[in-house]
C-alpha positions, -999 to 999 in steps of 0.1 A, spaced: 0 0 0 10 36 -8 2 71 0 5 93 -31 4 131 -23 6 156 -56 6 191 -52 -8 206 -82 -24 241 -96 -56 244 -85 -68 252 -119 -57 220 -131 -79 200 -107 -106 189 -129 -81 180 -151 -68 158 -126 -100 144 -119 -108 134 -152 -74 112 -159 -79 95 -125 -118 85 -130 -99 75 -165 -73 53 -146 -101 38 -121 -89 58 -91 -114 70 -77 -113 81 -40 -94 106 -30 -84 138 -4 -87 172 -18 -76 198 3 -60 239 -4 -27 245 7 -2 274 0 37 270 -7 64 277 -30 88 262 -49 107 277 -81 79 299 -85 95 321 -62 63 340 -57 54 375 -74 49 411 -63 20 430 -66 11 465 -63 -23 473 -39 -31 507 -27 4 521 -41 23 495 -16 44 470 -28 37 434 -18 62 407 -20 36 372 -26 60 341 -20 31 317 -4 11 307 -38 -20 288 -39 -18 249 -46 -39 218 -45 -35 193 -24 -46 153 -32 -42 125 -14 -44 90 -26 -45 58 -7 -36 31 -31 -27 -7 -38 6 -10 -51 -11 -20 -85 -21 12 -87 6 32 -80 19 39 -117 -15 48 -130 -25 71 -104 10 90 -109 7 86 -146 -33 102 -144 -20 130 -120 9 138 -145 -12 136 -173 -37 160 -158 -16 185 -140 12 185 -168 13 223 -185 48 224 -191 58 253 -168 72 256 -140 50 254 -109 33 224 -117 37 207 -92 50 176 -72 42 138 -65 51 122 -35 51 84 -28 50 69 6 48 34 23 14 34 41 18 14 74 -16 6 78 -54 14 66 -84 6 87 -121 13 72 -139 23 104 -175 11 90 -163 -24 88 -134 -26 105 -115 -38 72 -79 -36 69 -51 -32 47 -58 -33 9 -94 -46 15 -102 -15 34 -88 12 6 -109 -3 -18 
């Protein structure tokens, strides 16, 4: 079992969405997050005072898996989120320890499905 975490552009999401349904992945943690990378951030002007932006917006998913669906869950994500520029984001694979389905008390791969 695996944990993949992506963080993509949230404008990319239903993009995302679309190659995972594609891929049979479909459950799945969406959350917003802020952070930078190369971006770097940007500086914007309000009111005549200078604002230095280095926290950008970002999409967080996360994505309990069986390790037979590790590649195409990180192929759908890339495929999705991929524009080409930088700030598109990163993909994160982790050993998952352990999943329990509260419910039904299911565990391991049986409980993510």
């Amino acid at each position: 079992m695996k944990l993949i975490i992506a963080m993509i552009q949230p404008h990319k999401i239903e993009d995302v969405k679309k190659k995972l349904y594609e891929a049979e992945v479909f459950k799945m943690t969406v959350s917003t997050a802020t952070g930078c990378g190369q971006q770097k951030g940007y500086s914007e002007t309000y009111r005549g005072v200078i604002t230095e932006v280095n926290l950008l917006k970002k999409t967080r998913l996360e994505i309990a898996v069986n390790d037979n669906f590790v590649k195409p869950t990180v192929d759908a994500i890339v495929a999705g989120a991929k524009t080409g520029s930088i700030g598109d984001g990163k993909i994160f694979v982790l050993p998952l320890e352990q999943c329990i389905r509260i419910r039904t008390g299911e565990t391991g791969g049986e409980a993510i499905g």
